[in-house]
C-alpha positions in Angstrom: 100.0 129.8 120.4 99.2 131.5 117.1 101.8 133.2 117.0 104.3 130.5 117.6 102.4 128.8 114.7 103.6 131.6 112.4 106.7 132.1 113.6 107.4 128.6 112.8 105.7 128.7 109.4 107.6 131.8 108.4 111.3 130.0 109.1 110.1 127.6 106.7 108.9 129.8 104.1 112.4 131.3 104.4 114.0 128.3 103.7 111.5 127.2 101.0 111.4 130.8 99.0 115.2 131.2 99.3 116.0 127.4 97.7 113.6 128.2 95.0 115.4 131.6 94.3 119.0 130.6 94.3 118.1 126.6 92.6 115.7 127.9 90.2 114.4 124.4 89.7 110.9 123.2 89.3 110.4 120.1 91.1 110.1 117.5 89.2 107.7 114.4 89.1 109.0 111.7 91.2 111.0 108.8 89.3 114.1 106.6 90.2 117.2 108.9 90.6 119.6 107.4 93.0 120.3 109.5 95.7 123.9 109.4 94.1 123.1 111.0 90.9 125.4 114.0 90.1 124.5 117.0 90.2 126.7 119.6 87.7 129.3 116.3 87.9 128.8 116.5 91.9 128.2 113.3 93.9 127.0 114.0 97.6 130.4 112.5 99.1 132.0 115.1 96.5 130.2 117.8 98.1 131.0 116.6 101.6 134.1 116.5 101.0 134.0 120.3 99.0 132.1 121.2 102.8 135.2 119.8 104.4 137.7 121.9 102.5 135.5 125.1 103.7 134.2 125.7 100.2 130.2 126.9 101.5 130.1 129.6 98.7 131.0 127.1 96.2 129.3 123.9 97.3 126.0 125.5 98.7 124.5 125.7 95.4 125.1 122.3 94.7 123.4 121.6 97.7 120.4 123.6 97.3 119.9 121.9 93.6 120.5 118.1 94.6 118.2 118.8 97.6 115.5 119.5 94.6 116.2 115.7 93.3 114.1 112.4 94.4 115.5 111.5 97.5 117.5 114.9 98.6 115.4 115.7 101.2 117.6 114.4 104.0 119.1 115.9 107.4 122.5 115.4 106.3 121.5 117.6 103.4 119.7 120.4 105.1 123.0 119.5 108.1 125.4 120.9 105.2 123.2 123.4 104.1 122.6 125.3 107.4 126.4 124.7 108.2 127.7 126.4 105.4 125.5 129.1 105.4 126.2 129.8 109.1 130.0 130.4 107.6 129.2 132.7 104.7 129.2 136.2 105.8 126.3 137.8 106.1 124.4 134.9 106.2 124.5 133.4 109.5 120.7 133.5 110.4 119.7 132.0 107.9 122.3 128.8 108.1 120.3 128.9 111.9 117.2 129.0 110.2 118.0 126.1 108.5 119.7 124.5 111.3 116.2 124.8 113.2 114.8 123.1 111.0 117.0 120.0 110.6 115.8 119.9 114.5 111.9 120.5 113.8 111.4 118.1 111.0 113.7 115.3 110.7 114.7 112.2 113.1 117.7 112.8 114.4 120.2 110.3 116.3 121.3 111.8 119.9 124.8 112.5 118.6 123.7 114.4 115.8 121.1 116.1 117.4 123.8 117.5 120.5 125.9 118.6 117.3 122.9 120.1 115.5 122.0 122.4 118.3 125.6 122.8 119.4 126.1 124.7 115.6 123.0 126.2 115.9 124.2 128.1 118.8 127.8 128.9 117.3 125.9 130.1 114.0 123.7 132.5 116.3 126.9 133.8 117.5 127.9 134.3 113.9 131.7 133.0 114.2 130.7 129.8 113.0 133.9 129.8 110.6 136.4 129.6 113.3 134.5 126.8 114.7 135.7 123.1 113.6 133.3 120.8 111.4 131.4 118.3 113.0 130.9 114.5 112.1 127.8 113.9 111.2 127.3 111.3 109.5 126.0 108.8 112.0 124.0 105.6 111.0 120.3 106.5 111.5 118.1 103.4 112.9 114.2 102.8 112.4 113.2 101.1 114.7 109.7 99.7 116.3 109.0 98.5 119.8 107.3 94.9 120.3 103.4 94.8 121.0 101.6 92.4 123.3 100.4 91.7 127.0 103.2 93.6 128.4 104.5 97.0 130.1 104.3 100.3 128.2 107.3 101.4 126.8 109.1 103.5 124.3 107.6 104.7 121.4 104.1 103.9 122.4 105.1 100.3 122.1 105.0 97.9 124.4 108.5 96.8 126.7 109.3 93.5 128.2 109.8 94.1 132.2 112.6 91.7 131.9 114.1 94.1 129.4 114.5 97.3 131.4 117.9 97.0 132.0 119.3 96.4 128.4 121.9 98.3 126.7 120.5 101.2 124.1 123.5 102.5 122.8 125.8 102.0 119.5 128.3 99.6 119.9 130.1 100.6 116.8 127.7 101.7 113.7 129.0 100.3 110.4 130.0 103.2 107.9 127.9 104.3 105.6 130.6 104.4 103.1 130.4 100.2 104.1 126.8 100.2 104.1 126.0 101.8 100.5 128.3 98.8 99.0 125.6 96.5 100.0 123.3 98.4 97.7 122.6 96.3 94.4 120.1 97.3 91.4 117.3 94.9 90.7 119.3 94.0 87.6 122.1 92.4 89.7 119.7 90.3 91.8 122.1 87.3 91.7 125.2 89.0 93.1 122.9 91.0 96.1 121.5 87.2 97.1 124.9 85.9 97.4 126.4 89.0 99.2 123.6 88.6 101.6 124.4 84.8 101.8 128.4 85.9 103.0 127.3 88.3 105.6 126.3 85.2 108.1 128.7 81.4 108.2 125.4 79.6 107.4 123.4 82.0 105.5 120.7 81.6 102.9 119.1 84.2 100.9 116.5 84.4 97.8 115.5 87.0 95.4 111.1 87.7 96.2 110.3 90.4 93.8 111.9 93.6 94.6 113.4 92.5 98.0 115.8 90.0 98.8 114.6 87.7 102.2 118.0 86.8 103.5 119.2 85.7 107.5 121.0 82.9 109.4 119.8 79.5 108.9 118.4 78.7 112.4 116.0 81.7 112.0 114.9 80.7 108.3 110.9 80.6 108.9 109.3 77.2 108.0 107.0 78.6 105.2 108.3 79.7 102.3 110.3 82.3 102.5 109.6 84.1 99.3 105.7 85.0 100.5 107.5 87.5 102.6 108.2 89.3 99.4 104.7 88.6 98.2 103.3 89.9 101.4 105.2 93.2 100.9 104.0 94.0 97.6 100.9 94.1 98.7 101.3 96.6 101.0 103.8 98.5 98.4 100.8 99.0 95.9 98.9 100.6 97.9 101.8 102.7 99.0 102.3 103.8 95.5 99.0 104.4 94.4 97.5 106.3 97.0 100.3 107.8 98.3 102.8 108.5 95.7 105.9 106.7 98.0 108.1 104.3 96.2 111.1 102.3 97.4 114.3 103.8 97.3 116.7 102.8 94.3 117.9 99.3 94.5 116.8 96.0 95.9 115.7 96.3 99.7 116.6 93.7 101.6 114.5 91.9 104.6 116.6 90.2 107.1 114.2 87.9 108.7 114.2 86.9 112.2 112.5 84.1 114.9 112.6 86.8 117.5 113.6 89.6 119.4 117.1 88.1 120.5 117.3 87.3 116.9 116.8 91.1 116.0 119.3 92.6 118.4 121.9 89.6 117.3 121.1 90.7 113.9 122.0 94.6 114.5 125.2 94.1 116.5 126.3 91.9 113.2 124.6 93.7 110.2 125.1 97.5 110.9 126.7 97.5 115.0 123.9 98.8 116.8 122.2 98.0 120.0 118.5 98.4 119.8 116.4 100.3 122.1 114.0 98.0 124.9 111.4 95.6 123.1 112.3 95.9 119.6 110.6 93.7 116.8 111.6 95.6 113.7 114.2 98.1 112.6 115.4 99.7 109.1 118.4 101.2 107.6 118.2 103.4 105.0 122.0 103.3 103.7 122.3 100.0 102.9 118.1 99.5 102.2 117.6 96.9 104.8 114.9 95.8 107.1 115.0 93.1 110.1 112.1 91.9 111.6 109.9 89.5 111.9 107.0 87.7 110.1 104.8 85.0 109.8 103.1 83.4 107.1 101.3 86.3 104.9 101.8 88.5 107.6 104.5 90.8 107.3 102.9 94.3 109.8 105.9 95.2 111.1 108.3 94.9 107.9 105.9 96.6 106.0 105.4 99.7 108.9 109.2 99.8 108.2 109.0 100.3 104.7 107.3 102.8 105.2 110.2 104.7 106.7 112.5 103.8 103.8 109.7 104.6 100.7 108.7 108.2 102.5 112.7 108.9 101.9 112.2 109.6 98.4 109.9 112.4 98.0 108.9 113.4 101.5 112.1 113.0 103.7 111.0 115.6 105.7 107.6 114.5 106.6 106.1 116.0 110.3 106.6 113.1 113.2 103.0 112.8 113.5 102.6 112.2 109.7 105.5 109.9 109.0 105.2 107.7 112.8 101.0 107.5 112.4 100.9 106.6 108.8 103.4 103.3 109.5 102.0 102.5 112.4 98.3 102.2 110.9 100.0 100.8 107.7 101.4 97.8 110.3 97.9 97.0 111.2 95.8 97.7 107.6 94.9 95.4 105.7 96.0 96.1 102.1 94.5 95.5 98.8 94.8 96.4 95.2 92.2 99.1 95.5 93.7 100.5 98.8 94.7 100.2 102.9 91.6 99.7 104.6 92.7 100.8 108.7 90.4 99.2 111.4 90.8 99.7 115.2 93.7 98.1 116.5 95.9 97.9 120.1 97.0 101.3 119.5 92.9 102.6 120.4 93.3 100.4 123.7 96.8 102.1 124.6 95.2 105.5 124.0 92.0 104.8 125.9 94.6 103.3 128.6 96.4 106.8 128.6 93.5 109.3 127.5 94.6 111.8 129.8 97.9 112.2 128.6 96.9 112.6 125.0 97.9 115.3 123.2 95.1 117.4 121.3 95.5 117.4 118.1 96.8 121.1 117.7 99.9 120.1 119.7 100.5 116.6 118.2 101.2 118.8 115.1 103.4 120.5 117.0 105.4 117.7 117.9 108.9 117.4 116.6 110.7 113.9 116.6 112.6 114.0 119.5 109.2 113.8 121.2 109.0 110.4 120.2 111.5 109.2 122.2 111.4 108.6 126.4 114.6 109.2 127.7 113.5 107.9 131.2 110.9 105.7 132.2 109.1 109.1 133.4 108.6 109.6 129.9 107.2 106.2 129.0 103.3 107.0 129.1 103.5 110.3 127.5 105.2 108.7 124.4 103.1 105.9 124.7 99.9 108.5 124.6 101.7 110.6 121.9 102.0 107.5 119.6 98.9 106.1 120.1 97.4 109.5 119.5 99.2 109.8 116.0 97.9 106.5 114.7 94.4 107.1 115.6 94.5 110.6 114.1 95.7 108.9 110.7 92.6 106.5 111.1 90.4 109.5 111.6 91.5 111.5 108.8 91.2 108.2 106.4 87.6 107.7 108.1 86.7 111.4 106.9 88.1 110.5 103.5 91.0 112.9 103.7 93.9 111.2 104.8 95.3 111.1 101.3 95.0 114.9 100.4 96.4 116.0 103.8 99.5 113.6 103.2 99.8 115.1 99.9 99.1 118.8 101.1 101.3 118.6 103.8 104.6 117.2 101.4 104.2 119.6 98.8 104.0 122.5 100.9 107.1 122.1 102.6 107.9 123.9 99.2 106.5 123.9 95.6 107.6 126.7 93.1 103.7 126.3 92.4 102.9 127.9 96.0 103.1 131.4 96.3 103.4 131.3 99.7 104.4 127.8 102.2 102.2 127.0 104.8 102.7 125.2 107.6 101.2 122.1 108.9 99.0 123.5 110.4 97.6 125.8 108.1 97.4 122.7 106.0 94.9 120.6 108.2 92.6 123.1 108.7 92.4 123.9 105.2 91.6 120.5 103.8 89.5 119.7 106.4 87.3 123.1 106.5 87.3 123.2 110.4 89.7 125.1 113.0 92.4 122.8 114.8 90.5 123.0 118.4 87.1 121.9 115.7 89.4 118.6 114.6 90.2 118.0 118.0 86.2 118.0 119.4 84.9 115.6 116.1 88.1 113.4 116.6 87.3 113.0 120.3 83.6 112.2 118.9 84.9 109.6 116.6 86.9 108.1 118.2 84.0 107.6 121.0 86.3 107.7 124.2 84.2 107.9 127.1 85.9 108.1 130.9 85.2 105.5 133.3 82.6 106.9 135.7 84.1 108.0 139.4 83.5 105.6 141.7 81.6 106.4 144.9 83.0 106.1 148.1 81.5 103.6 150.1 79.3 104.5 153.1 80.6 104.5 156.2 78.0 102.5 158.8 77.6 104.8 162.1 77.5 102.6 165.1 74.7 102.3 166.7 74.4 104.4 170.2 73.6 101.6 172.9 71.4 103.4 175.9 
């Protein structure tokens, strides 16, 4: 196990060391720079298309440098990095080192995650430059499964048994090139509520702050809709303060819904998707939207996806566990100006309901994305277990007043020029919190205060009587 542990932690540090050698770029303090800034006059379409033309040796530096910038830290980045790597002579393992990565760290649609493996393979092989470029640029959904008094399901959420037969496959994903044009700065506020307004026969929209609440008129909530916004802030401040995130440049808009039908309709017409089983909530970071629901001053699951759009900007590739735990316990927190205060929630009942299949906290590390997904209902209580597990970890870490430092830790040492040498997350954990991984895993069990139901005796079996 160790040494699988360091294996992994030295492909990063290869990654890491070698970006810092060839950019030679200090990181620099997070601040609003679109993700379309130019780098040396480059946009990232310009470099996709220089990738295209089978320029790697030109374009990689490009790549490596806008990775550097607030909000690089994407697949599709690392995708084009690896890629044309695995085409330079000489340097096809490490274009697989980086392809492993893209794999390890990030969440992936299906699609891409076939192609990412499938040039993984060829770049092992090293005659990646025969091989034809892939389209990757897929629309990546966010989504959250529905809670309540119903079946487990994906996620660690909770399904409808009605739903189980339900389509969960794209119908056909808007581009991004279409999606970006939906982007507006907060200085164009009018012009984003009207687009948003067009995008539905009898839509209304209104500027809240530094979102836009927008949807159809028959699922415009009865309360004011502009508390939404309110409501959101609230849980942004925190979010900044403690956590360094931010919201990615441009107004962010929040489609609001009645429910669930109303979520699905809303993907099949907004960005042409069909949603996985159950969902309340889903966000798109291309075109900085979020549908969901929400009630009056209560806004969990929008805010547990803005989460997913604000860790874009500095932390893109932020562990599973991290990223999943932190929004799921930001869904339930209650927020204030001095900070997220995390109580116990449904998510301690689901683990309790699936102790045995919870992962210990050395392999919940471990866990890359696609282990957040059940791909059969065999799968269902594992990823049920596995979320649960992540959430409460997060609410143990905050209760041992470290949450913040190992969020911090763990995103700046995926690389800093300041570290001499990366370590991984695991290295990370036990550092801050001065106690081995198998350590963590006996006081989190302690905290959390699980006990298992006592066996049950058999009953006694009466002996009949033996007449004379």
């Amino acid at each position: 196990m160790w040494e699988c542990q360091r294996c992994r932690a030295n492909k990063k540090l290869e990654l890491e060391c070698r970006v810092m050698k060839v950019t030679k770029i200090i990181v620099v303090p997070f601040a609003f720079v679109s993700i379309a800034t130019a780098v040396n006059a480059q946009t990232l379409e310009e470099m996709t298309t220089m990738w295209r033309s089978a320029q790697y040796t030109t374009v990689l530096p490009l790549l490596l440098r806008y990775r550097a910038q607030p909000g690089g830290r994407t697949w599709e980045v690392d995708y084009l990095i690896g890629t044309s790597e695995c085409r330079i002579p000489g340097q096809g393992a490490r274009g697989a080192t980086v392809l492993d990565y893209v794999l390890a760290n990030y969440r992936l649609p299906d699609e891409t995650r076939t192609t990412v493996e499938h040039e993984a393979t060829i770049c092992r092989g090293q005659n990646a430059a025969a091989q034809r470029e892939p389209q990757f640029l897929v629309i990546s959904v966010s989504g959250q499964i529905a809670s309540g008094p119903l079946v487990a399901g994906k996620g660690g959420y909770e399904v409808s048994r009605s739903e189980t037969a339900e389509a969960r496959t794209a119908i056909a994903p808007v581009s991004v090139t279409e999606l970006e044009k939906r982007v507006f700065p907060t200085s164009r506020a009018a012009e984003a509520v009207q687009a948003a307004k067009s995008r539905f026969p009898n839509g209304w929209a209104i500027a809240a702050n530094e979102f836009v609440i927008a949807g159809r008129q028959e699922d415009k909530p009865m309360f004011p809709p502009e508390t939404i916004g309110e409501c959101l802030g609230g849980y942004l401040k925190p979010l900044r303060s403690q956590f360094h995130m931010d919201m990615p440049p441009g107004l962010v808009t929040v489609y609001v819904a009645k429910d669930q039908q109303a979520v699905k309709n809303y993907a099949q017409a907004l960005h042409g998707v069909a949603l996985p089983l159950g969902t309340v909530a889903y966000s798109v970071y291309e075109d900085r939207s979020i549908v969901g629901m929400a009630g009056y001053e209560a806004c969990g699951s929008l805010s547990h996806e803005m989460v997913h759009l604000a860790i874009r900007q500095n932390f893109g590739d932020s562990p599973a566990w991290l990223e999943e735990g932190l929004a799921s316990e930001v869904a339930v927190a209650r927020p204030s100006p001095k900070g997220l205060t995390f109580e116990r929630s449904w998510r301690d009942e689901m683990l309790k309901r699936h102790w045995n299949l919870r992962p210990s906290v050395s392999q919940l590390l471990e866990t890359d994305w696609a282990s957040y997904a059940a791909r059969d209902q065999a799968e269902i209580d594992r990823v049920a277990a596995l979320q649960a597990m992540a959430a409460a970890f997060i609410r143990y870490l905050d209760a041992q007043k470290k949450l913040v430092l190992v969020y911090l830790a763990v995103r700046d040492s995926r690389w800093t020029p300041e570290l001499p040498v990366a370590r991984s997350t695991e290295e990370v954990v036990q550092s801050e919190m001065g106690k081995s991984l198998e350590e963590i895993d006996a006081d989190f069990t302690s905290w959390f205060g699980y006990k298992p139901p006592l066996p049950t005796a058999p009953p006694v079996q009466s002996v009949p009587s033996q007449g004379r």
